[in-house]
C-alpha positions as CSV (number, residue, x, y, z in Angstrom):
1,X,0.0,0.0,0.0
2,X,2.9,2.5,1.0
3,X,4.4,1.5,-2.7
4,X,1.5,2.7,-4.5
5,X,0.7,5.6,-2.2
6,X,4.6,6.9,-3.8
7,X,3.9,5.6,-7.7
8,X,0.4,7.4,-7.5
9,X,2.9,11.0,-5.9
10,X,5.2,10.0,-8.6
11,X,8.3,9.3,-5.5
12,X,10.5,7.1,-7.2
13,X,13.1,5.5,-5.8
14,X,15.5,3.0,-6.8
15,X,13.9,-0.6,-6.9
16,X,16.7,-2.0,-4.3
17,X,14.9,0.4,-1.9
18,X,11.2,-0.8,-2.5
19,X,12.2,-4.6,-1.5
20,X,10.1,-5.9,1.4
21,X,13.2,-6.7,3.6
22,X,12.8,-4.5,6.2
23,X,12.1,-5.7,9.6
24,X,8.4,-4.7,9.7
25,X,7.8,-6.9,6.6
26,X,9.3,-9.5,8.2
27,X,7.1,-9.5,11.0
28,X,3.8,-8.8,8.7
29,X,5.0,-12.2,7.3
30,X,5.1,-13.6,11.1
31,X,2.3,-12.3,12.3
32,X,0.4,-14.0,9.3
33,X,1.5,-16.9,10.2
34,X,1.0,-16.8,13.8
35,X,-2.5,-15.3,13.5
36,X,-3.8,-18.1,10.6
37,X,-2.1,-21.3,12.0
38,X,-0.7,-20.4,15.3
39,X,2.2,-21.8,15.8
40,X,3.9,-21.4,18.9
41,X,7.0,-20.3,17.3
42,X,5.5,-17.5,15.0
43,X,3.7,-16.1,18.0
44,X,6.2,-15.9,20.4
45,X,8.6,-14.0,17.1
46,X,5.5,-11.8,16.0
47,X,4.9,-10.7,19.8
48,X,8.0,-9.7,21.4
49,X,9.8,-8.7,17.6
50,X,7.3,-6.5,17.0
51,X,6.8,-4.9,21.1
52,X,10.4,-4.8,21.2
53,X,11.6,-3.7,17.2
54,X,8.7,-2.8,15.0
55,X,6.8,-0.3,17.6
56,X,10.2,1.8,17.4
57,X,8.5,2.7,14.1
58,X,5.7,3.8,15.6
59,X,7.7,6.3,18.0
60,X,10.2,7.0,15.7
61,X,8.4,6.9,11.9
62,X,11.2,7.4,9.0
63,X,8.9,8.7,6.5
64,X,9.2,10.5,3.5
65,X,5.9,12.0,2.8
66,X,4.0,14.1,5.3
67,X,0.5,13.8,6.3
68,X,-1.6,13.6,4.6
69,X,-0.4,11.6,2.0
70,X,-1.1,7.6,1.3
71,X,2.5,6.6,2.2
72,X,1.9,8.6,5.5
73,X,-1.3,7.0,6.0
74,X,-0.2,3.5,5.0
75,X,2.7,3.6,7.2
76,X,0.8,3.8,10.2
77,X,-2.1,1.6,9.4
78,X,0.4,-0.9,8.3
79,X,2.6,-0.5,12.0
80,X,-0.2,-0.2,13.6
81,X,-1.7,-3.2,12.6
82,X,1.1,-4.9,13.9
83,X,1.3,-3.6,16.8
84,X,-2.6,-4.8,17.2
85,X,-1.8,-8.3,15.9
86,X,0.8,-9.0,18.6
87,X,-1.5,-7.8,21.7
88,X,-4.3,-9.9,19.8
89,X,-2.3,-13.3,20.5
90,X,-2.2,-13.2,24.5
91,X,-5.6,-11.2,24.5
92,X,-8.0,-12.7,22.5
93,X,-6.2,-16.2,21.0
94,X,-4.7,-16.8,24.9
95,X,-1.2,-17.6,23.5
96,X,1.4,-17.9,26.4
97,X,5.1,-17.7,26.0
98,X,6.9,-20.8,27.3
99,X,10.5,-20.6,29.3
100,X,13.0,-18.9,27.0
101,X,10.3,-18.1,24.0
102,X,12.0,-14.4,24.5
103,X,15.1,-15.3,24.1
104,X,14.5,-17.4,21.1
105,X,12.8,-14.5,19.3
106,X,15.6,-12.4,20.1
107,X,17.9,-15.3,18.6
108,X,15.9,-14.8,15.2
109,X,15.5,-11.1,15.2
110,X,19.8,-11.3,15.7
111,X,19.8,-13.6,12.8
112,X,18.0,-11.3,10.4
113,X,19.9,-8.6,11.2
114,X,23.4,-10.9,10.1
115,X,21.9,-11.8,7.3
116,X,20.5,-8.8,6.2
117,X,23.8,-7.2,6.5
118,X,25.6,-8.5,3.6
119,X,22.6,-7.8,1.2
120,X,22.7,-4.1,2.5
121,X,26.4,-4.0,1.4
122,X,25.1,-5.6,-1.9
123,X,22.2,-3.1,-2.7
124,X,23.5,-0.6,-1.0
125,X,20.5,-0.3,1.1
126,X,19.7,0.2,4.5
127,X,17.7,-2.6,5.9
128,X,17.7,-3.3,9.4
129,X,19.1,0.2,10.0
130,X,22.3,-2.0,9.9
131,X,24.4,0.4,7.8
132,X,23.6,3.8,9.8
133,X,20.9,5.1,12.4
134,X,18.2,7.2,11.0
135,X,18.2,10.9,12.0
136,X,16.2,11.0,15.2
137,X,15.3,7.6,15.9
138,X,16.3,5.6,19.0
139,X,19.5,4.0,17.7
140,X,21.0,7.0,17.9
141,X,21.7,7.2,21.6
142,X,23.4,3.5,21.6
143,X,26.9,4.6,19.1
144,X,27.9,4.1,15.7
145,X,26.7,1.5,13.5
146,X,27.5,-1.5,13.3
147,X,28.2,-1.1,16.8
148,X,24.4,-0.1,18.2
149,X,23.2,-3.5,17.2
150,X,25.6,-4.9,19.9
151,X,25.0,-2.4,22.6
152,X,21.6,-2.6,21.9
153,X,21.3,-6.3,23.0
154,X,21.6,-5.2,26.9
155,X,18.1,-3.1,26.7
156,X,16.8,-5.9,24.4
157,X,16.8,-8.5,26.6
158,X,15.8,-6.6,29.5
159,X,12.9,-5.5,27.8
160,X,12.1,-8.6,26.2
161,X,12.2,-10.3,29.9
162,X,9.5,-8.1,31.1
163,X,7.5,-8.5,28.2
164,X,7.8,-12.7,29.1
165,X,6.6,-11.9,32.3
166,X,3.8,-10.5,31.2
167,X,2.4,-13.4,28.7
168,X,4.2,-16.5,30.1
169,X,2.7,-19.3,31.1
170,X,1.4,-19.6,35.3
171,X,2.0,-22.4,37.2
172,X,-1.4,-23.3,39.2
């Protein structure tokens, strides 16, 4: 939707840059799955990737149009449908993190991030915010990249610990 919200403005940019291998389009992908067949897996990834990574966007947007244009409009709806998605797992679908489901998220979030990395040197692109920190986002207070994705691991897993404690599973 954001795509054709900038061919409709006439924004062009370079094809490498329209690629849905951003982080957020990972976790549309994740939340599909965990929403349609709900895997265990999927729903522990959608929920703390996208509390602990993809709401960032949400704070922080990196857009490129202002309101109130469709990429504007599309970028919200589309963050904030994944924002919406992960609280519907615990809420409404009763999912429940088992021991270490954070962890293992965070294990997979990592992994995209190493593998993203060499197709950002390819492209020349920025995916994963592994090449540099957009202005004014929250990267910017945790050093230069490449060097903010391993700093960044502290507050990570102390966030992602709370957010266990909040959806793991009780013992009666």
């Amino acid at each position: 939707m954001e795509t054709f919200g900038r061919i409709v403005r006439e924004h062009w940019e370079p094809w490498q840059d329209r690629l849905p291998l951003h982080f957020c389009s990972l976790m549309t992908l994740v939340c599909f799955i965990a929403l349609w067949f709900r895997t265990p897996w999927a729903c522990a990834v959608a929920y703390f990737g996208v509390l602990t990574a993809s709401v960032q966007g949400l704070i922080t947007p990196m857009l490129h149009d202002g309101f109130p244009s469709t990429a504007f409009f599309a970028f919200f709806v589309g963050h904030g449908l994944l924002l919406i998605s992960a609280l519907y797992l615990p809420a409404v679908l009763q999912w429940r993190a088992r021991p270490w489901d954070d962890m293992r998220a965070l294990g997979l979030c990592d992994a995209y991030l190493v593998l993203i990395i060499p197709v950002n040197i390819w492209l020349d692109t920025n995916y994963g915010f592994t090449r540099y920190a957009p202005a004014g986002t929250v990267l910017e207070y945790f050093g230069s990249a490449p060097w903010y994705l391993l700093t960044l691991q502290i507050p990570a897993l102390v966030l992602l610990r709370l957010l266990y404690l909040t959806v793991r599973v009780r013992k009666k």
